[in-house]
N, C-alpha and C positions, 0 to 999 in steps of 0.2 A: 452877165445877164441871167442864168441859170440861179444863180443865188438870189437873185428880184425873186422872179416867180414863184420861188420855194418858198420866200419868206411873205407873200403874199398870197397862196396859198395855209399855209402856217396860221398865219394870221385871221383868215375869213374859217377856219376851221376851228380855230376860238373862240371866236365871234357866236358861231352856230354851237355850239357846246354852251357855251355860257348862255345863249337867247332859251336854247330846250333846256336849258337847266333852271331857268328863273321862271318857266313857263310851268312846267312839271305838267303833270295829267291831271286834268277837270276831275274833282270830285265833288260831292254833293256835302254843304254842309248846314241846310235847311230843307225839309222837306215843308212845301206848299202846298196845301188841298184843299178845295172846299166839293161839296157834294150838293147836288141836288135832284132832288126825285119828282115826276112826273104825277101827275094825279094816276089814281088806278096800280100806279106800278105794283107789283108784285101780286098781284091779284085783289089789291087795297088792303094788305096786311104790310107789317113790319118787314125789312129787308137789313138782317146785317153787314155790314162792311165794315172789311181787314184791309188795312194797308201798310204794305209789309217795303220795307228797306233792308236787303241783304247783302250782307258784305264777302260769306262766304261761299264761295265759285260752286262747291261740292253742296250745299245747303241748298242754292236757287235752283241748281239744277233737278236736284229733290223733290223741291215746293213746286218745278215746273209740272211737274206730270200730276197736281194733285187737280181735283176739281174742287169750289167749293167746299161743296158739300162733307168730301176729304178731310177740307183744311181745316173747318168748323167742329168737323167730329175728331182731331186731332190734337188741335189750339191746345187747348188745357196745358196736355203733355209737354208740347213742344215749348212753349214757354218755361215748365218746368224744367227743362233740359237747356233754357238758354234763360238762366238766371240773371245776368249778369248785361245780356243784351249785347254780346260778343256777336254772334250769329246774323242777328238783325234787331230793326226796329218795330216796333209796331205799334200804329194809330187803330184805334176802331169803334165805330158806330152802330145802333140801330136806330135807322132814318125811315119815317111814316112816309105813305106816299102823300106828296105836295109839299113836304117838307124842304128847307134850305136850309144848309147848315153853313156857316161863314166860313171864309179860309182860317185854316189852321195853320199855325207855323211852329214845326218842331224843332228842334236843334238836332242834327247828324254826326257821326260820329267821323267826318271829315275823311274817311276814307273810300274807294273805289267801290261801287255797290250797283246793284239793280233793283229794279219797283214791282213789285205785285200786286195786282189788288184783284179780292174776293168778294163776290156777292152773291148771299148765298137766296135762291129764288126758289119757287116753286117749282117752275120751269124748267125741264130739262135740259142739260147742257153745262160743261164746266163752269161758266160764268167767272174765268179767271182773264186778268189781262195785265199783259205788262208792260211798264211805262218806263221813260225815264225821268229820275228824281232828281236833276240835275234843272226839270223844268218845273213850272207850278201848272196843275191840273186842277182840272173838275171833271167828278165823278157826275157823270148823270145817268140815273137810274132808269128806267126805260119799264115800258110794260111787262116785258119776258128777260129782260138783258138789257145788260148795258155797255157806259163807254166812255173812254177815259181823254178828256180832251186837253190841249195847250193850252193854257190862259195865260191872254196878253198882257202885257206889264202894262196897270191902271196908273 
């Protein structure tokens, strides 16, 4: 009876091995976005936005502490230094207030990653938020700030 239970035991631990093996970890292999802005937002001028997909751990934790305004005044570089798009992704707009801009669908680079996105305001305050890219969002632009919401599957 001892040999039963070993070998059904045995068995469901294969079972479970092979289930999280065909399962693997959720990555993102399209980023979804559309953006829309508010009348007035940003003081009724242009408001850039970066929308950033990072795959590297030490990179995001980087881009966490920047604001904006940071990222904007760095962009150029940081791109230069990620030629290749190793590091991450990046979508980006300048969107008028009252503006919509449609979903975008980019292709990912199928590996484990996190979402940033930057808008860079008049208004004081980081104006950074992070998302996960795993869902499709809309950016809405806001008067002072803004905010990055779930959109439901149309």
């Amino acid at each position: 009876m001892t040999l039963h239970h070993t070998t059904i035991r045995s068995l469901w631990a294969c079972i479970s091995v092979c289930l999280l093996a065909a399962c693997g970890p959720s990555v993102p292999e399209k980023l979804q976005v559309a953006v829309e802005a508010e009348p007035g937002a940003n003081q009724d001028a242009p408001i850039a936005v970066a929308v950033l997909v990072i795959y590297e751990d030490a990179v995001f934790r980087e881009l966490m502490r920047l604001s904006a305004s940071e990222w904007f005044e760095q962009s150029e570089q940081r791109l230069r230094d990620n030629p290749d798009m190793q590091d991450f992704d990046l979508v980006q707009w300048e969107v008028m207030p009252s503006q919509v801009m449609p979903e975008v669908v980019q292709e990912l680079q199928g590996r484990p990653a996190e979402g940033l996105v930057f808008a860079d305001y008049y208004a004081e305050g980081d104006h950074r938020i992070r998302f996960n890219p795993m869902k499709r969002i809309v950016i809405v632009l806001g008067t002072n700030d803004f905010d990055v919401v779930d959109r439901r599957d149309d």
